[in-house]
PLY file of the C-alpha trace (Angstrom):
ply
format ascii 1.0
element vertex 189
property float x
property float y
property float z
element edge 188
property int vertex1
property int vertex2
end_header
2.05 -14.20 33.21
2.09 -15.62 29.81
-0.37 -17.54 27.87
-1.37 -19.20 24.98
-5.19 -18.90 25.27
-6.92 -21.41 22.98
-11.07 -20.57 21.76
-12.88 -20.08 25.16
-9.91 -20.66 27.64
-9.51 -16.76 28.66
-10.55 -17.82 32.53
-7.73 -16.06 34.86
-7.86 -16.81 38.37
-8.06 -13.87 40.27
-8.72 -15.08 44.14
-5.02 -13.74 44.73
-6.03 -10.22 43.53
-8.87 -9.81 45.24
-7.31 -11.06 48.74
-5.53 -8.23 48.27
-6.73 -4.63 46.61
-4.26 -2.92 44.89
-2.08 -6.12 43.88
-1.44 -5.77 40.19
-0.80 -8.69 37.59
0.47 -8.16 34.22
-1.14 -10.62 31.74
-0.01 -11.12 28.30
-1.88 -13.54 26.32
-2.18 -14.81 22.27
-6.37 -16.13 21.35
-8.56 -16.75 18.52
-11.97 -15.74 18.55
-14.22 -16.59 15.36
-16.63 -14.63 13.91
-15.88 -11.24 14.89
-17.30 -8.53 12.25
-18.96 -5.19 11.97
-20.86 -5.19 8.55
-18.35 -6.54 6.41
-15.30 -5.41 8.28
-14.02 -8.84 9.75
-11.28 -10.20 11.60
-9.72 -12.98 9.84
-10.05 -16.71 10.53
-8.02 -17.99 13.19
-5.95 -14.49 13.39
-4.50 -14.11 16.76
-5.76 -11.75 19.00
-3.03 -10.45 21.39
-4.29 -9.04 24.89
-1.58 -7.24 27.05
-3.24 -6.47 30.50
-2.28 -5.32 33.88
-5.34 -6.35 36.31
-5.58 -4.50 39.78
-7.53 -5.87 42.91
-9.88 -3.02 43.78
-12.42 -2.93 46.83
-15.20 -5.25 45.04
-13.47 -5.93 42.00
-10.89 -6.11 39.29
-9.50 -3.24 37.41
-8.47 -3.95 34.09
-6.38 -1.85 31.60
-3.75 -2.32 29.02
-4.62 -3.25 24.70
-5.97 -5.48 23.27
-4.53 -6.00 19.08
-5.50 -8.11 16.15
-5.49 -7.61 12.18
-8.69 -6.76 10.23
-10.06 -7.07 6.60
-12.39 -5.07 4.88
-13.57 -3.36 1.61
-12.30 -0.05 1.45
-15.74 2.10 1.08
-14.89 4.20 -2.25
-13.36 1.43 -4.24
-14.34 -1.80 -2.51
-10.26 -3.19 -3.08
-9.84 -5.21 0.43
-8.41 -3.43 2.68
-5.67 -4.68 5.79
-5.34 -3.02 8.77
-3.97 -3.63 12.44
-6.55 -2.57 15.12
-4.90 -1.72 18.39
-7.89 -1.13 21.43
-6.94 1.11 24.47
-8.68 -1.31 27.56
-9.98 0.11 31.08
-12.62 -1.70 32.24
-14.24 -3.06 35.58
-15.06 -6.39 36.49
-17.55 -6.82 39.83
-18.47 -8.62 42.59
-22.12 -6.79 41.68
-22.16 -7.01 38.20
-24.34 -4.32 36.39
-25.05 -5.38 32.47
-23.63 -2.70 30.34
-20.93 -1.20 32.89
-19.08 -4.07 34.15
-17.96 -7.58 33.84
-18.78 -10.23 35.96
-16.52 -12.49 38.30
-17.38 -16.10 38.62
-15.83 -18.06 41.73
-12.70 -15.82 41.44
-11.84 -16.32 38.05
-12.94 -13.32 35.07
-13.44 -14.59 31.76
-11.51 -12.28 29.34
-12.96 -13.83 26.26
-16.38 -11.34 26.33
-14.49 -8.40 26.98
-11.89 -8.97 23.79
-14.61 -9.50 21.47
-16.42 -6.11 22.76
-13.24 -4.24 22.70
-12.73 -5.71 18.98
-16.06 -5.18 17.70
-15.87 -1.62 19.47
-12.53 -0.42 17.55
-13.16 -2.27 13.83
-13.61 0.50 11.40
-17.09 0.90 10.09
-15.87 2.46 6.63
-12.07 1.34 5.91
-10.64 3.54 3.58
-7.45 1.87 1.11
-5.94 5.40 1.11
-6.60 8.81 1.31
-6.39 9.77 -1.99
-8.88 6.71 -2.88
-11.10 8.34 -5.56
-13.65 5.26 -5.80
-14.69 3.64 -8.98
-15.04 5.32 -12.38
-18.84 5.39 -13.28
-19.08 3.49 -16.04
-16.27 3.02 -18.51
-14.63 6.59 -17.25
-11.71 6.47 -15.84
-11.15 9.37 -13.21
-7.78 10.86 -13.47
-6.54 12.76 -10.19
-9.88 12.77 -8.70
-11.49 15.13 -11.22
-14.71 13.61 -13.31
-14.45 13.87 -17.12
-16.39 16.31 -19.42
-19.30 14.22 -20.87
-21.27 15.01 -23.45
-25.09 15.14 -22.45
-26.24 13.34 -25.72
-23.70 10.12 -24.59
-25.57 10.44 -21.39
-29.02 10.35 -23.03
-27.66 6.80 -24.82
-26.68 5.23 -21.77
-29.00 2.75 -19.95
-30.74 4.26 -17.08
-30.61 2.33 -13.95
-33.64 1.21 -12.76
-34.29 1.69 -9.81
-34.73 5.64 -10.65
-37.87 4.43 -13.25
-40.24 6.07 -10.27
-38.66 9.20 -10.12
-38.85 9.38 -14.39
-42.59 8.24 -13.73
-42.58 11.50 -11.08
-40.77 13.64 -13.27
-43.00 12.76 -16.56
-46.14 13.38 -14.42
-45.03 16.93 -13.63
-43.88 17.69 -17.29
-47.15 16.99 -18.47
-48.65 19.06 -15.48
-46.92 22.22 -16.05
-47.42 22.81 -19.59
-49.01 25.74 -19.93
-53.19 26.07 -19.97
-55.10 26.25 -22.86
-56.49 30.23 -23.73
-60.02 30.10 -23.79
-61.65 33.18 -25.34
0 1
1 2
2 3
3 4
4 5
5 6
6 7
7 8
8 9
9 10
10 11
11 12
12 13
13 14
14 15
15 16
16 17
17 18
18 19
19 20
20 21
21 22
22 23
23 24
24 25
25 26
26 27
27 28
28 29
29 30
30 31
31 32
32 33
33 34
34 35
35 36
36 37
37 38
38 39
39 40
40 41
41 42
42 43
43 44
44 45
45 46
46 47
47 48
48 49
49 50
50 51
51 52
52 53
53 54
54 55
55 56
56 57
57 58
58 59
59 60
60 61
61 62
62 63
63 64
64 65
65 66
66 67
67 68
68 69
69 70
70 71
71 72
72 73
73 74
74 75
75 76
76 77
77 78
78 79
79 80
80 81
81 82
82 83
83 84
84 85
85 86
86 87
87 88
88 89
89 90
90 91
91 92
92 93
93 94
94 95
95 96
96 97
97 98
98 99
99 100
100 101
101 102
102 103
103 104
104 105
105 106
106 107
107 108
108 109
109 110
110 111
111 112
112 113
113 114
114 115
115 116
116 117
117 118
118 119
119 120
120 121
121 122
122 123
123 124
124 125
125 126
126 127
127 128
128 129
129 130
130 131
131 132
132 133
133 134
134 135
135 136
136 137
137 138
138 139
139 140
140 141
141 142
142 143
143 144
144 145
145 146
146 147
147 148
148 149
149 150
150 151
151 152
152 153
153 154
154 155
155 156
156 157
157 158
158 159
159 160
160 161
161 162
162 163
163 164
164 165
165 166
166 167
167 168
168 169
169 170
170 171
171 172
172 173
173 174
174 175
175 176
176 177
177 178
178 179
179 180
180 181
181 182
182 183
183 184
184 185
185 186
186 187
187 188
């Protein structure tokens, strides 16, 4: 069975299924589902979601198993360049007669709705820290370029010059404070 599944129409009958435990169905189906993120990994807008599925009657339920796919966007976490990627979700999951929140799906007068399941399985497998490449050495701090992953030789008097950032003005306020503490004590004799 093929669909084209638009926003919220991922209802499959399943009365034939579970008239009959172990009757499989393959279902192959194309949705979109908005707003799916993790952070600021995202799927696009309107980027299809492809589900390719092979349901099973089972005694009290619905097997399901097969992948689910769709593309994903991201900053890569060294560089933050955006970052492309193709997420591809392994699916085996239950949906019950007695529905139990966090281990199985429900059925509603023999139909499942597919739609909650994708977006777990999607949120699930987006990556939490994309990566560009593996040889992604991340920004240069400041106006340094780093050449084959390898920070240049400063000189500590430029680093004097440059502006501290500051949200490290406590620590300098710490630091200060414990300068002034450990000099050494006055002899008295």
């Amino acid at each position: 069975m093929t669909l084209d599944a638009r926003p919220g129409r991922l209802r499959i009958d399943i009365n034939d299924l579970r008239q009959h435990p172990g009757t499989t169905r393959r279902v192959e189906l194309t949705t979109v589902i908005p707003d799916i993120s993790v952070g600021e990994v995202r799927v696009p807008e309107n980027a299809p979601i492809t589900l390719d599925l092979l349901l099973e009657g089972i005694q009290g339920g619905i097997d399901v198993t097969g992948t689910v796919s769709v593309a994903w966007v991201g900053p890569c976490r060294r560089c933050l360049d955006e970052v492309e990627g193709e997420l591809r979700v392994d699916v085996h999951e239950i949906f019950a007669e007695d529905h139990v929140d966090g281990e199985t799906y429900p059925i509603a007068r023999d139909t499942i709705d597919l739609r909650e399941l994708t977006r777990d399985m999607v949120i699930l497998g987006l990556p939490l820290a994309p990566l560009c490449g593996p040889d992604c050495v991340g920004p240069a701090p400041g106006d340094f370029p780093l050449e084959s992953g390898n920070s240049p030789e400063l000189d500590p008097d430029e680093i004097e010059d440059r502006p501290r950032d500051p949200r490290w003005a406590a620590l300098d306020e710490l630091r200060a404070q414990f300068e002034d503490n450990s000099d050494p004590p006055d002899e008295v004799g």
